[in-house]
ZASETI-747923 format. One record per residue (C-alpha): residue number from 1; residue in one letter; chain; x, y negated, z negated. Coordinates in Angstrom, 1 decimal, padded with zeros to 4 digits. Each point is the difference from the previous one (the first is absolute). Last residue first. Layout:
# ZASETI-747923
   num   residu   chaine       px       py       pz
   NUM        A        A        X        Y        Z
...
//
This chain:
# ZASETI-747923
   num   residu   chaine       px       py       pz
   106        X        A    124.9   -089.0   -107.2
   105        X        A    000.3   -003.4   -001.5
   104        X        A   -002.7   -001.4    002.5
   103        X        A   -002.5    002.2   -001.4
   102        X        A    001.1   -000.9   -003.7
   101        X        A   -000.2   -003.7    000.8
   100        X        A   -003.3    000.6    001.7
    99        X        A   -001.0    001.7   -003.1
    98        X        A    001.1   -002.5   -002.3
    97        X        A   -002.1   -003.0    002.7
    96        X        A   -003.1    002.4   -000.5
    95        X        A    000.1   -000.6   -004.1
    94        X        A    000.5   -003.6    000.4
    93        X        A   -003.4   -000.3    002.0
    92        X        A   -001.7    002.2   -002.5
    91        X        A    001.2   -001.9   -002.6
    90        X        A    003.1    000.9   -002.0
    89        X        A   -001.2    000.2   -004.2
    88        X        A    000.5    003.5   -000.5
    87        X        A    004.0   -000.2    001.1
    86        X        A    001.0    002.2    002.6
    85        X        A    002.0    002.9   -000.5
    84        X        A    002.0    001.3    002.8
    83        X        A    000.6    003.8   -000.2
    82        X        A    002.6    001.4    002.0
    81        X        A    001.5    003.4    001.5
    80        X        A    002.7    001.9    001.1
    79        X        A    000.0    003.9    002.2
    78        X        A    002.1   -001.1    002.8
    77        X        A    003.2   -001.2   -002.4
    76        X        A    000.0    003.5   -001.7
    75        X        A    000.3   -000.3   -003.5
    74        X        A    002.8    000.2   -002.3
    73        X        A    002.9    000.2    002.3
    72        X        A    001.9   -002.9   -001.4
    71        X        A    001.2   -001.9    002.7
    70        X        A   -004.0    000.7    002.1
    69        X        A   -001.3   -001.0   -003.1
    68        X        A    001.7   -003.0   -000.5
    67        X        A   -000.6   -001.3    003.9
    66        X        A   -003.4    001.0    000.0
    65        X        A   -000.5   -002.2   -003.5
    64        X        A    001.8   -003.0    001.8
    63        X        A   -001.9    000.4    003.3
    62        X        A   -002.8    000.4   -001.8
    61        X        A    000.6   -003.6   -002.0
    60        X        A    001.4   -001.9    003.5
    59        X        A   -003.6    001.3    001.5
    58        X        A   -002.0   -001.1   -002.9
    57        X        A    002.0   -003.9   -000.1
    56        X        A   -000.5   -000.5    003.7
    55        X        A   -003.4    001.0   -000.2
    54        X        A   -000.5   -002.4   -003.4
    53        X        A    001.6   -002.9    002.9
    52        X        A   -002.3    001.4    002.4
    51        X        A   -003.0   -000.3   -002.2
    50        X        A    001.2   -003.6   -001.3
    49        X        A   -000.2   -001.1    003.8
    48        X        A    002.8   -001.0    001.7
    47        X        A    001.9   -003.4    001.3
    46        X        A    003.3    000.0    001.1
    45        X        A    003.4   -002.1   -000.2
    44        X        A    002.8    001.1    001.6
    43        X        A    003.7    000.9   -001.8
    42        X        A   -000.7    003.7    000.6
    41        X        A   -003.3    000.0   -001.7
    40        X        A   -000.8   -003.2   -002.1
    39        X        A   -003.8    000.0   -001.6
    38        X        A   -002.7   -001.7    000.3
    37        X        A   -003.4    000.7   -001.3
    36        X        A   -003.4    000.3    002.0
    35        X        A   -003.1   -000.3   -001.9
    34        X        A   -003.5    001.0    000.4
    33        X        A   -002.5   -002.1    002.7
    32        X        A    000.2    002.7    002.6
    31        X        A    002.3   -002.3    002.4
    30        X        A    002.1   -000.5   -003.4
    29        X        A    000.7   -002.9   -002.1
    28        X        A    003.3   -000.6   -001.1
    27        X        A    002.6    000.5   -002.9
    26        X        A    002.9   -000.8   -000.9
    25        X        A    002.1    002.0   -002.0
    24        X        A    000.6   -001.1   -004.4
    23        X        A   -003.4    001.2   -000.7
    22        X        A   -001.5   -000.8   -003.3
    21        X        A   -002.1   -003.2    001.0
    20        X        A   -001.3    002.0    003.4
    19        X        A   -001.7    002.5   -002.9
    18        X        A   -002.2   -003.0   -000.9
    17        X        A   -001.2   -000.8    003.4
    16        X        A   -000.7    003.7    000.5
    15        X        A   -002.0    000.3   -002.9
    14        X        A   -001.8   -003.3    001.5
    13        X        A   -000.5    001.4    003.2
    12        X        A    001.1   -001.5    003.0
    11        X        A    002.2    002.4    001.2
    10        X        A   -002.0    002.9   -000.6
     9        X        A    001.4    003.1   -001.5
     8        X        A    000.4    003.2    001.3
     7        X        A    003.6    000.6   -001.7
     6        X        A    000.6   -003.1   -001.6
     5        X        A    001.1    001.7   -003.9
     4        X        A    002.2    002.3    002.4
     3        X        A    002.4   -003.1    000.7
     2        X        A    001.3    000.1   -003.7
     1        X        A   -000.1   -002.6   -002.7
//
């Protein structure tokens, strides 16, 4: 299972109890009530939010596609674009935590 499928969800839920069963991070309750997962950065243990480990993920993924078309010359690196789908099923909630993730991404 994948951190995105917590994305704007609440900690207590029970879809979020039963996504915590498929996680192999741990995993603790946020100040807004949503998750926080850890991760190791530079040997330290942190806590973030699924919407800035997605951002994390969307900026490593454009630099990656800027990267290959700036070494092959097929587009111009200024001019690239992205389009995030978002499943139909997201809540509102969930929906505004993607775009949060996609502002802090850029």
């Amino acid at each position: 299972k994948s951190v995105k499928r917590l994305v704007g969800l609440p900690y207590d839920s029970p879809q979020a109890e039963h996504e915590r069963k498929f996680l192999r991070c741990a995993t603790r309750k946020a100040k807004d009530g949503c998750f926080e997962v850890e991760m190791e950065v530079h040997g330290r243990k942190e806590f973030f939010t699924p919407e800035q480990i997605m951002a994390m993920v969307m900026s490593k993924l454009h630099t990656m596609v800027r990267d290959e078309a700036e070494r092959t010359n097929s587009k111009s690196s200024n001019n690239l674009h992205a389009v995030l789908s978002v499943p139909v099923w997201l809540t509102v909630p969930q929906r505004e935590k993607m775009m949060a993730a996609t502002r802090i991404a850029s």
